[in-house]
N, C-alpha and C positions, 0 to 999 in steps of 0.2 A: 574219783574225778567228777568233777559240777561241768552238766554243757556250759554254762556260761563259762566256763573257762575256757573251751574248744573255739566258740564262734562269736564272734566279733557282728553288731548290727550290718557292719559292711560287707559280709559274705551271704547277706541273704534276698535273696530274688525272688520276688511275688509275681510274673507276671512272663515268665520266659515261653519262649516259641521252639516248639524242635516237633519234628516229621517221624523222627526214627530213635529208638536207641543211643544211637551214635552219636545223633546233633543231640541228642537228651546230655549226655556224656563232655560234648564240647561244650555246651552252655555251662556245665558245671567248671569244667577246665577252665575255661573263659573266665569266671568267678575267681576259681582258688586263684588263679597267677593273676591277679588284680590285687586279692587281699594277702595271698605268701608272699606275694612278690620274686616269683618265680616264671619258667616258662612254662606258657601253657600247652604247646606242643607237647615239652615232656610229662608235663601233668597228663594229657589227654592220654597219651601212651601208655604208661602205668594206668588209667584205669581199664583201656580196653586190654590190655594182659592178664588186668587180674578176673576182668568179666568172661576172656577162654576159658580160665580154670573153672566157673560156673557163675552162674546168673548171684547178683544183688540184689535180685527183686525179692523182698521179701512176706509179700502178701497183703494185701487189704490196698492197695494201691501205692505199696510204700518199697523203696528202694533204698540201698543202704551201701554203694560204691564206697570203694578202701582200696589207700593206696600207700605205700612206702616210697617217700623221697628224697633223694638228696639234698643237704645242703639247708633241712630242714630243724627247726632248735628244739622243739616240742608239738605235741597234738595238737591238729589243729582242722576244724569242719565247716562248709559247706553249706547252705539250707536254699531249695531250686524248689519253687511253687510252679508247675509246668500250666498255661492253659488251656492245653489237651491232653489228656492222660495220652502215654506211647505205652506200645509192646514192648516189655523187658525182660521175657522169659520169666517171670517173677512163676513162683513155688507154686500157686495159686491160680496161674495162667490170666488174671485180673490184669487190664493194663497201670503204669503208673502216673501217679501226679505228684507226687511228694518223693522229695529226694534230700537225703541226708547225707553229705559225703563226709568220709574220713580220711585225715591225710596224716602219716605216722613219719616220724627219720627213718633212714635204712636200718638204724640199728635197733627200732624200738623193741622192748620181747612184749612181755605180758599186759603193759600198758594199753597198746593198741587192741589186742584183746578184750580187756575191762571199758573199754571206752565204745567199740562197738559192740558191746551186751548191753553196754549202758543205754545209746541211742535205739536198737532193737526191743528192746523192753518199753523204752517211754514212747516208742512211735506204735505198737501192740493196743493202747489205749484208742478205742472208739473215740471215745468222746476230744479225747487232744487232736484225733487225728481230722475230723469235723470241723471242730476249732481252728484249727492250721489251713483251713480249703476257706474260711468264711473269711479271716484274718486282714482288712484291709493295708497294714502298714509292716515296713520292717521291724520297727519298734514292737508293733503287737506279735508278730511272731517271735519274737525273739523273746518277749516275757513271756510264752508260750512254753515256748521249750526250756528256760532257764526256771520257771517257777518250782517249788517242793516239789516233787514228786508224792507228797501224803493230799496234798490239797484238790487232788483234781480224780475224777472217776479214775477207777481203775479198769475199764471194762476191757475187753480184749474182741469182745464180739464185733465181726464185719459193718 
């Protein structure tokens, strides 16, 4: 599976405000139920359950929220440039500023698996992730994250 086939330019946010986790979390919700066309209450719900069973933060300033929903036809993600990093319990104890969210159907199995190894692997990239903080336009992020994956550093270093 190609990000560009997950996110759509309209789910992606370069410039949002949140205080906490939480409002990190609503801003995202806020997002997906504008571009699923779903409710965002219940989006916001499903993320904060699946962030009890443990944190999404997944290092270097990067967050990775996954959620299963109803009523949903295929994968579909998310991209929140925050302009404050927040505390996310991330792995690494680093607060976040980039946020990747996954959103799967209740039934998906293996898929939504392969889809967040997928966005985990390409946000591990230094240099993308650098790229995605300097990024003036939704346009540019989004050829950001949708370009080869051979074509851009591979670095994984902080």
């Amino acid at each position: 599976m190609h990000i560009g086939e997950l996110l759509d330019r309209s789910a992606i946010s370069l410039r949002a405000s949140a205080a906490s986790k939480r409002q990190a979390l609503k801003v995202v919700a806020d997002l997906a139920a504008r571009s699923l066309k779903l409710d965002a209450g219940v989006i916001l719900e499903a993320l904060i359950e699946r962030e009890q069973a443990g944190s999404t933060g997944v290092g270097y300033g990067v967050a990775a929220p996954h959620a299963r929903l109803e009523g949903l036809a295929g994968m579909r993600g998310v991209f929140v440039r925050l302009e404050q990093p927040v505390d996310f319990d991330s792995v690494d104890d680093k607060p976040v500023d980039l946020i990747f969210a996954l959103f799967a159907p209740k039934d998906a199995g293996a898929e939504h698996l392969r889809a967040l190894a997928r966005v985990s692997r390409l946000l591990r990239q230094a240099n993308l992730r650098e790229q995605l903080r300097q990024a003036g336009t939704a346009d540019a992020i989004h050829a950001l994250l949708v370009q080869d994956p051979g074509s851009s550093a591979r670095s994984t270093a902080a």
